[in-house]
C-alpha positions in Angstrom: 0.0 0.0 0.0 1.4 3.1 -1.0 -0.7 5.8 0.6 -2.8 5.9 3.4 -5.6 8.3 4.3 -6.3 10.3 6.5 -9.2 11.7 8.2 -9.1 15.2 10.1 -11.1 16.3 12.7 -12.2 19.6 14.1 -14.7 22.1 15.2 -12.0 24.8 14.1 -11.8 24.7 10.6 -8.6 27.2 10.4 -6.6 24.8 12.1 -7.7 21.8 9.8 -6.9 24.2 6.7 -3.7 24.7 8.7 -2.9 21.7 9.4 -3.7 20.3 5.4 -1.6 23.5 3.7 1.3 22.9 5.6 2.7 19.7 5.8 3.7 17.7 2.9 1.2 14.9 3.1 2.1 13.0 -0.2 5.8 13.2 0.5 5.2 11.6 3.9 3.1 8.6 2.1 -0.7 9.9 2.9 -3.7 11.5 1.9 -6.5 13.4 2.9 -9.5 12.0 2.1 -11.7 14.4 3.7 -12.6 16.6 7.7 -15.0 16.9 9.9 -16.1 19.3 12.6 -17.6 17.5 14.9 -17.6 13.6 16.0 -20.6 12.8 14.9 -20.1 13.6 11.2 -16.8 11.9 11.2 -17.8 8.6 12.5 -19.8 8.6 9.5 -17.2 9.7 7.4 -15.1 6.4 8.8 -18.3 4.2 7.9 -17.9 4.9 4.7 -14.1 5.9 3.8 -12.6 3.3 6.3 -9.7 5.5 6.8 -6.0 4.5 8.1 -5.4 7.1 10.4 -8.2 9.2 12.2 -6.7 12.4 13.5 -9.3 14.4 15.9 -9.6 17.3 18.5 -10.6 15.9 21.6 -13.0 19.1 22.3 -15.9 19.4 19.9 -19.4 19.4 20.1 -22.1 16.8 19.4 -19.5 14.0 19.9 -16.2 14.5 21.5 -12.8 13.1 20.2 -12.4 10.4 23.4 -15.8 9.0 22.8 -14.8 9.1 19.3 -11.6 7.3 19.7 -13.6 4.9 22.1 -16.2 3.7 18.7 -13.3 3.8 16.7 -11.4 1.2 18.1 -14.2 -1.0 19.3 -15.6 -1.1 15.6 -12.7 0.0 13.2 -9.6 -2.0 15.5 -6.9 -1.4 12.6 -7.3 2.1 12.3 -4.7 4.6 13.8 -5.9 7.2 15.7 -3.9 10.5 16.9 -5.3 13.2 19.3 -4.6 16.6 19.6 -5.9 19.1 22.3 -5.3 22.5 23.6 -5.8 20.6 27.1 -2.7 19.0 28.7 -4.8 16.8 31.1 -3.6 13.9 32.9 -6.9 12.8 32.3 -7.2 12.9 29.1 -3.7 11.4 28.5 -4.7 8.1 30.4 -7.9 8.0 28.5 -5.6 7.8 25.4 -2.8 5.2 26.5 -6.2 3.1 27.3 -7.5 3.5 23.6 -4.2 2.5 22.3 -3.9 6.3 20.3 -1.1 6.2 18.3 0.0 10.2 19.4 -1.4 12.7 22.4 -0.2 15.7 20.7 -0.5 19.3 22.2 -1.4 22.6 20.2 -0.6 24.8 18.8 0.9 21.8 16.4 3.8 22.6 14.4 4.1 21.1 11.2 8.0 20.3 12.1 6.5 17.9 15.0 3.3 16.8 12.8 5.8 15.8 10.1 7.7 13.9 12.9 4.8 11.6 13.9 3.4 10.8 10.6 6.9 10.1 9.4 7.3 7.2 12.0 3.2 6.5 11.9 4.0 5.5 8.0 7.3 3.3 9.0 4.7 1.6 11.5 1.8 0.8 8.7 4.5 0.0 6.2 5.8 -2.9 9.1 2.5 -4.0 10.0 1.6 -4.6 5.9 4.6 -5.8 4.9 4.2 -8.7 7.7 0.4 -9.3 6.6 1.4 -9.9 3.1 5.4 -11.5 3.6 5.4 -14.6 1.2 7.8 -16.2 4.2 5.8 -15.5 7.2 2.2 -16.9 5.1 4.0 -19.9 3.9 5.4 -20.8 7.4 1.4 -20.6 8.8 0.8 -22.5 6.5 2.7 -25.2 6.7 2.2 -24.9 10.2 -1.2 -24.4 10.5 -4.1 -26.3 13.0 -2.4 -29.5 14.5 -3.4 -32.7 12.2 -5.3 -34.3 14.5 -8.0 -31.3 15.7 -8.4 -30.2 11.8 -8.9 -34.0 10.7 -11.7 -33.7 13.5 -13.1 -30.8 12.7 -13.5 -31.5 9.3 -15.0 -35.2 9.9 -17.5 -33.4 12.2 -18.6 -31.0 9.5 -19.1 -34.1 7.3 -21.7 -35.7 9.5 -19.7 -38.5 10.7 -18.7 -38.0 14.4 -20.8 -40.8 16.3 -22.4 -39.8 19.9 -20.7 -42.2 21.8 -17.7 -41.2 20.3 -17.9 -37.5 20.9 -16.7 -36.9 24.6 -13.9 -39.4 23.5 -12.3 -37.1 20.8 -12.6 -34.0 22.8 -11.1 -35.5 25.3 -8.2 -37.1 23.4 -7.5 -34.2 21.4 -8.3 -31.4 23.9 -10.9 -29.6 22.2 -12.9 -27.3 24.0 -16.4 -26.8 22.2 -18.3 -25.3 25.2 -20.9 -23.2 23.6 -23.7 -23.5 24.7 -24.8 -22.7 20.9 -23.0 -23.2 17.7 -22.0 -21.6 14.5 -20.2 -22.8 11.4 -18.6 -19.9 9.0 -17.4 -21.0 5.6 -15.1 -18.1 3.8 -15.0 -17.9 0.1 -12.1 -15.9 -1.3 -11.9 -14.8 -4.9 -9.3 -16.3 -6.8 -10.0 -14.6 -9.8 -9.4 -10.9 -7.9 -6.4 -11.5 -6.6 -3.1 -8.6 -6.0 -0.8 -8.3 -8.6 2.1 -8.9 -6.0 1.0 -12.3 -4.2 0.3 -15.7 -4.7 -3.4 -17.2 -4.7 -2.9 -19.4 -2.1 -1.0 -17.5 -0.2 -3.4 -15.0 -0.1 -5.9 -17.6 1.3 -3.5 -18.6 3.7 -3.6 -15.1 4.6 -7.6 -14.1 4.9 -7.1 -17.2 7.4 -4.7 -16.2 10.0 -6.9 -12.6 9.6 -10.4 -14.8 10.3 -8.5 -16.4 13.4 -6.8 -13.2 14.9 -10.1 -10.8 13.8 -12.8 -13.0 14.9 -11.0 -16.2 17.1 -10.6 -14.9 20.1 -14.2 -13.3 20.9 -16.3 -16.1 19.4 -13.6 -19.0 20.8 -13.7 -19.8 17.0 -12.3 -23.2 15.9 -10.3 -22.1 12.4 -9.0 -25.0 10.0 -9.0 -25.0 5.9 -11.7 -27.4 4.3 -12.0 -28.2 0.4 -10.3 -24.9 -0.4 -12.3 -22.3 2.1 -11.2 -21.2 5.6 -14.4 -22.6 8.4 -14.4 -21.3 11.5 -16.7 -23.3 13.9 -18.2 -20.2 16.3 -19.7 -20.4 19.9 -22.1 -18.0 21.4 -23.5 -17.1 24.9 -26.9 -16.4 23.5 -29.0 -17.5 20.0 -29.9 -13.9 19.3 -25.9 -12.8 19.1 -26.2 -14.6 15.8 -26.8 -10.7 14.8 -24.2 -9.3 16.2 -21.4 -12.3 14.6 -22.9 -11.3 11.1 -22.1 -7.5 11.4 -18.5 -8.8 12.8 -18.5 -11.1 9.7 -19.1 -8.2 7.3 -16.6 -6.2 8.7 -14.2 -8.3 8.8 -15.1 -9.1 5.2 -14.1 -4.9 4.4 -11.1 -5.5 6.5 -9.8 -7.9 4.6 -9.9 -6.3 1.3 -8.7 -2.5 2.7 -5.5 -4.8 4.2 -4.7 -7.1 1.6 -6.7 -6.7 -1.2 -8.9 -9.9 -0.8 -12.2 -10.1 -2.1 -14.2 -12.3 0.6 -17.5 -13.3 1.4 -18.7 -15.2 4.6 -21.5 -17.6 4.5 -22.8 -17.6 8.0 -25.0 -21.3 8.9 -28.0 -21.8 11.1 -27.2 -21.5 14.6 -27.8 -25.2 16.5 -27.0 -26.3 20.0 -25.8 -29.3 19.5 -22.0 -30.1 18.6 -23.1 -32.7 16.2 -25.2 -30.3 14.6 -22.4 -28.2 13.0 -22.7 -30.3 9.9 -26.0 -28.7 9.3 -24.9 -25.5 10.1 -21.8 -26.3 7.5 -24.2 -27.1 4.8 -26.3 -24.3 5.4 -23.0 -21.7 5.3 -22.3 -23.2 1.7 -25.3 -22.9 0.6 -25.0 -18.7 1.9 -22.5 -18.7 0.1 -24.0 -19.4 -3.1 -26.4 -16.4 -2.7 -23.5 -13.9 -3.5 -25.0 -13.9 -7.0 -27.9 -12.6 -5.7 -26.2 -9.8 -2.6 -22.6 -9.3 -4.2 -19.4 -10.4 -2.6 -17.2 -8.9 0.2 -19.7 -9.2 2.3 -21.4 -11.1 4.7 -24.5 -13.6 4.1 -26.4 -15.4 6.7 -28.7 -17.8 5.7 -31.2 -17.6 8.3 -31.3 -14.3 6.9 -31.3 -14.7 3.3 -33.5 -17.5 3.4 -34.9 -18.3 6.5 -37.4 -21.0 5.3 -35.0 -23.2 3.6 -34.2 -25.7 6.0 -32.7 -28.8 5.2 -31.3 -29.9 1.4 -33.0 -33.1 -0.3 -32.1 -36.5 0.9 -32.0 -38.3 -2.2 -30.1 -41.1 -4.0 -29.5 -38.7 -6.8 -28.4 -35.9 -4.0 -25.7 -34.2 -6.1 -28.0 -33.7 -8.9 -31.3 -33.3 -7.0 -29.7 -30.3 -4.7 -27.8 -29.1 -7.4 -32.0 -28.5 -9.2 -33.3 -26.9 -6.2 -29.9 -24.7 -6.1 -30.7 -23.6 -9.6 -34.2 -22.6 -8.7 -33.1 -20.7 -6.0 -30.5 -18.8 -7.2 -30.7 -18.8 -11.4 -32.9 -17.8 -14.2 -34.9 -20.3 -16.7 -31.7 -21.7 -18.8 -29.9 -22.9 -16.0 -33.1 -24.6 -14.5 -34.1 -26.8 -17.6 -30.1 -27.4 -17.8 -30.2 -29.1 -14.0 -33.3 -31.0 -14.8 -31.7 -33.0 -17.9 -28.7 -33.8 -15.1 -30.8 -34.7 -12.8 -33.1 -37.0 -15.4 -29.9 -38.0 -17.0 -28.7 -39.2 -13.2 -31.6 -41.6 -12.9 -31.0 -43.3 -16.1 -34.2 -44.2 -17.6 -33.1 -46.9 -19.5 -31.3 -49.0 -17.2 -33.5 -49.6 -14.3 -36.6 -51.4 -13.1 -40.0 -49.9 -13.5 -40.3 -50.3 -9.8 -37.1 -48.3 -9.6 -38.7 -45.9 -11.9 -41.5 -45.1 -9.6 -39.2 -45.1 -6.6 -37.7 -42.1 -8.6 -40.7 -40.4 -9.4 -42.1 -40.5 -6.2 -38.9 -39.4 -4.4 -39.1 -36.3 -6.4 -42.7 -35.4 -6.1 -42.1 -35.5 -2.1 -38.9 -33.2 -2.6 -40.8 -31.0 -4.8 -43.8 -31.1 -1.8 -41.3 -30.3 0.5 -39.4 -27.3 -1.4 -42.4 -25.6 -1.4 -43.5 -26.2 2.3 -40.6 -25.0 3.4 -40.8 -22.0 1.5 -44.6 -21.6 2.4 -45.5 -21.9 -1.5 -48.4 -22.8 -3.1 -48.7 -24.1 -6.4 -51.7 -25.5 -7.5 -50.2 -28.3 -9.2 -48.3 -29.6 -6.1 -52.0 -29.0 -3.9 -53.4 -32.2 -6.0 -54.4 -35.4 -4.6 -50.9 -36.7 -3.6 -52.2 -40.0 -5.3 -53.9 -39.0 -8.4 -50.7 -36.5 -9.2 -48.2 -39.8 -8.2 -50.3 -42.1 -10.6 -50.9 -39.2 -13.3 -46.2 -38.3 -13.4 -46.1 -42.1 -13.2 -47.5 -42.5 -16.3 -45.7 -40.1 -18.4 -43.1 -41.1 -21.1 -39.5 -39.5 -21.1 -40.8 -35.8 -22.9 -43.4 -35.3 -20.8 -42.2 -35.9 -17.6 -39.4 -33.6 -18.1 -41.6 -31.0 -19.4 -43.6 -31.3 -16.2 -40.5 -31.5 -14.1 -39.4 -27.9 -16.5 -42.7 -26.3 -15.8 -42.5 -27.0 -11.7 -39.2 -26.1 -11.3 -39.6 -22.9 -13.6 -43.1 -22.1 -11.3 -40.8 -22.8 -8.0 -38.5 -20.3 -8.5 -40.9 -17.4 -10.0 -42.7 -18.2 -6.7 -40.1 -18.0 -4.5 -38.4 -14.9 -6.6 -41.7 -12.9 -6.0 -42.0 -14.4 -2.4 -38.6 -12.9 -1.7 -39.4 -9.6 -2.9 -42.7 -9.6 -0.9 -40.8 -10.6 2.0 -38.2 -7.6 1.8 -40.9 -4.5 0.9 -42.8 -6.4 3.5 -39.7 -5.6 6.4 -38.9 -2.0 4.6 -42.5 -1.0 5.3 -41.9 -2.5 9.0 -38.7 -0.9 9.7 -40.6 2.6 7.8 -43.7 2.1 10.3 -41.1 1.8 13.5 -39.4 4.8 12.5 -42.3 6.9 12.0 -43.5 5.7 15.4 -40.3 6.0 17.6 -38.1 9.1 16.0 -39.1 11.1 18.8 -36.8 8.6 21.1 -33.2 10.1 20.3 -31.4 6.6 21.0 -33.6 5.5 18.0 -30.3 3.7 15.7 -29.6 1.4 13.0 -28.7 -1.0 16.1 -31.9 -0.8 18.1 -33.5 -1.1 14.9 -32.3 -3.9 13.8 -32.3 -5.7 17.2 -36.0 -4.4 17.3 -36.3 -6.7 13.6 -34.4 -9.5 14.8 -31.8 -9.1 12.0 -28.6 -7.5 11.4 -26.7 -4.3 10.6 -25.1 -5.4 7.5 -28.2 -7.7 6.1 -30.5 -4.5 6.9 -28.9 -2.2 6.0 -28.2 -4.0 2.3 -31.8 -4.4 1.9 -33.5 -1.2 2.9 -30.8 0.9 0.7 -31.6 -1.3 -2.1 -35.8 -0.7 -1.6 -35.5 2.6 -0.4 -32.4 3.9 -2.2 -31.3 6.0 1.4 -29.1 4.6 3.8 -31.3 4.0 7.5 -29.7 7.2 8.9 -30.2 8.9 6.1 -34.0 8.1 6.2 -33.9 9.0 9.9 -32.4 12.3 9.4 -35.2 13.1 6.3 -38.0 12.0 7.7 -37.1 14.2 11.4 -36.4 16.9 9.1 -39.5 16.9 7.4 -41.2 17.0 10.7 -39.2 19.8 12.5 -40.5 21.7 8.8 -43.4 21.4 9.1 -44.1 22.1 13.1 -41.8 25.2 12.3 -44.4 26.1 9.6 -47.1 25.0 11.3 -46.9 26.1 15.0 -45.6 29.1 16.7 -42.9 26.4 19.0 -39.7 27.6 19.9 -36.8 25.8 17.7 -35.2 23.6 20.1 -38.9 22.6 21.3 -39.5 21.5 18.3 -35.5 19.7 18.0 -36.5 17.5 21.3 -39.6 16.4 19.5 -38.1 15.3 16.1 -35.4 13.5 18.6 -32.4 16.2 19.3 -31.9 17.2 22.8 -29.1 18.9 21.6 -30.7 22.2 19.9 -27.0 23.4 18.4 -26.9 19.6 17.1 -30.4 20.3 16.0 -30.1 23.3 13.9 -27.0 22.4 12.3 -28.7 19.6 10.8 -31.7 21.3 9.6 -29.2 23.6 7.8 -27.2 20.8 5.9 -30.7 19.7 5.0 -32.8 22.8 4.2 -29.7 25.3 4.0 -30.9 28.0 6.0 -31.1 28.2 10.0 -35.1 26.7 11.5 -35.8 30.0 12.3 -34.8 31.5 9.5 -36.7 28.8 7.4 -39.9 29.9 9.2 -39.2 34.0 8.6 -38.5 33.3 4.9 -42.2 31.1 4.8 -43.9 33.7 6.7 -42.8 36.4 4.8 -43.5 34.9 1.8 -46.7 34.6 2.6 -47.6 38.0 2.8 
């Protein structure tokens, strides 16, 4: 990486037009992507611009550079923050050392002192790259990666093929500690076709690894190992409902990854089970989230109770490959690769060289398969709502054509059903997180994260779909629709402004106007002379 950015913050903007004209920022390695005056704008701006270093004020209104410090680090750990103050407080110094800031630095700053710190902060990044990406250090983990015997485990588990009485005895042998009390299985895809000029494919695997285990090991006592070329990590939680809270950690990691190192990664994210011997469900599951980056793009993560919450279990089948690779087809693809799955799958069950009995066997198996696709979707076709035994007898009687034309026409039916189902389902939870906005954005603590823990879902799944209906991000739609109503009770009744600010959800009434201006342009109070005068 041959520049970073930078991010400056303060309520004085002299000193960050100071601070951007005087020292030498491309010589020095960096760039300035953009400022902020006050915290809450530039925790924002670090949403979106995922900056390397953060350099703030520590006094400023709204949000002050501590507490700013304080979200950085819990949410953005790799990001390098410096602090500068006209207050040379113990306080404040120990605050800092506890946030792991990179600089305390005192003004007035000179740029001889400023050029100082960023000169050693870039020797710092450089080291910490350089060791995320050394060839040498990625092909020594590895090599030495998980010990033989835990990753043969862990990947026979995944496969369905631990026994119950045999359980306690692995752990035991092995010393594996899979406490829970619930369980997770992650499976991590990484692109091999966008991969950095400057490093190996699977090296670069090797790397998004060691980043999974250090990034998200430790807090979710995650069991990493490589499987059938993706990283799994087997997770444990406290609680069922911090399945929410794993998937935003997933898609930040996901954005980590690629800002470090240049991988493009997704995370499928399985159905949570507590049961150890359930993780084979939750690894088929995680694949199959996987597979719906066609449908929400990569780098990103994608949990499946999520995405498709219905779809519970794959077909059993003695034609499974071919019979899960249909129903994959109809869930995810269009009409070509749909009749393309059904002459594999009728190709799989080789007319011609079986029984008649076997032939019915067949037929019936994938009658009940269809049935139960469209249970567990809660779809109703009316050709599936026959008499099970009339339909049975009337596909059992069909020759070669006709059967797959039937099998073409129910397949093609499934997935227009489920495509419109799917859309339903997402205006359906727009309109709901809509309706709980326009009902609580009086309450000032009203955020994407009691939102979404209000819905059940996550911050990165929510967020993804009510952009994509709505075309605003959440705050975004928070911030219009408050606006609009502080508009029109300025228009509309004689309230003070910051009366009005307390009942669209600011307390703050400085906070409050300076928003209405970035919206409307003009001051509330001025917005309401300028009506009422043009009124006259």
């Amino acid at each position: 990486m041959d520049t970073y950015t930078v991010l400056l913050v303060d309520d004085e903007e002299d000193v960050i037009q100071v601070i951007m004209k005087k020292i030498n920022w491309e010589g020095l390695g960096f760039s300035v992507i953009g400022y902020a005056n006050n915290g809450v704008k530039a925790l924002e701006m670090v949403e979106e611009f995922q900056p390397d270093v953060v350099m703030t004020d520590i006094n400023m209104p709204y949000m002050d550079g501590m507490e700013l410090a304080g979200h950085i680090k819990a949410d953005y750990p790799g990001t390098k923050i410096l602090l500068f103050t006209g207050f040379d407080e113990f306080e404040y110094a120990k605050e800092a050392v506890h946030l792991e800031v990179e600089e305390y630095i005192l003004k007035p700053v000179n740029s001889i002192e400023l050029t100082n710190v960023f000169t050693q902060l870039k020797i710092k990044l450089d080291q910490e790259i350089s060791e995320k990406r050394n060839a040498e250090i990625l092909k020594k983990y590895y090599l030495e990666s998980l010990p033989l015997l835990q990753a043969n485990f862990y990947t026979t588990l995944i496969e369905g093929h631990i026994h119950e009485e045999e359980l306690e005895k692995y752990l035991s042998d092995y010393q594996i500690s899979l406490s829970g009390p619930f369980f997770c299985c992650l499976v991590i895809h990484t692109s091999s076709s966008q991969v950095p000029e400057d490093i190996n494919p699977l090296l670069l695997s090797a790397s998004v690894e060691k980043q999974a285990k250090e990034y998200l090991g430790e807090k979710w006592r995650a069991k990493c190992f490589s499987y059938l070329g993706k990283t799994v990590l087997l997770a444990q939680l406290e609680k069922e409902n911090e399945i929410s809270e794993l998937t935003d950690e997933c898609d930040r990691f996901c954005r980590y990854v690629h800002r470090i190192i240049g991988a493009n990664v997704t995370v499928g994210i399985g159905q949570v089970c507590n049961h150890i011997l359930d993780l084979s469900k939750s690894y088929s599951s995680a694949r199959d989230a996987i597979s719906y980056r066609v449908l929400y793009g990569t780098s990103r993560a994608i949990n499946i109770q999520e995405v498709a919450p219905s779809e519970k279990n794959n077909p059993g089948s003695s034609h499974e490959t071919e019979l899960s690779h249909l129903f994959k087809m109809i869930r995810l693809k269009e009409e070509p690769e749909i009749i393309e799955a059904v002459h594999a799958y009728l190709h799989s069950i080789s007319f011609k060289e079986k029984s008649l009995q076997q032939h019915h066997l067949d037929v019936m198996e994938l009658l009940s398969e269809f049935c139960r696709f469209a249970a567990n979707n809660d779809i109703v076709l009316d050709e599936l709502s026959k008499d099970m035994g009339e339909l049975y007898g009337k596909i059992s009687d069909m020759e070669q054509d006709m059967l797959e034309q039937w099998i073409v026409n129910i397949s093609v039916a499934l997935h227009e059903k489920l495509l419109s189902e799917r859309n339903t389902s997402r205006k359906s939870f727009v309109e709901k997180a809509k309706d709980y906005v326009h009902n609580n954005y009086v309450n000032e603590e009203l955020s994407l994260d009691s939102i979404c823990e209000a819905l059940g879902v996550s911050n990165s799944y929510f967020s993804t779909v009510f952009k994509k209906e709505t075309g605003k991000s959440f705050i975004g739609y928070l911030t219009d629709y408050r606006m609009d109503r502080a508009s029109r009770l300025l228009l509309e009744t004689n309230e003070k402004s910051y009366i009005i600010g307390k009942k669209v959800g600011y307390t703050d009434p400085n906070y409050f106007s300076y928003v209405f201006k970035r919206r409307f342009g003009v001051s509330p109070s001025k917005y309401r002379t300028e009506y009422k005068e043009s009124e006259k």
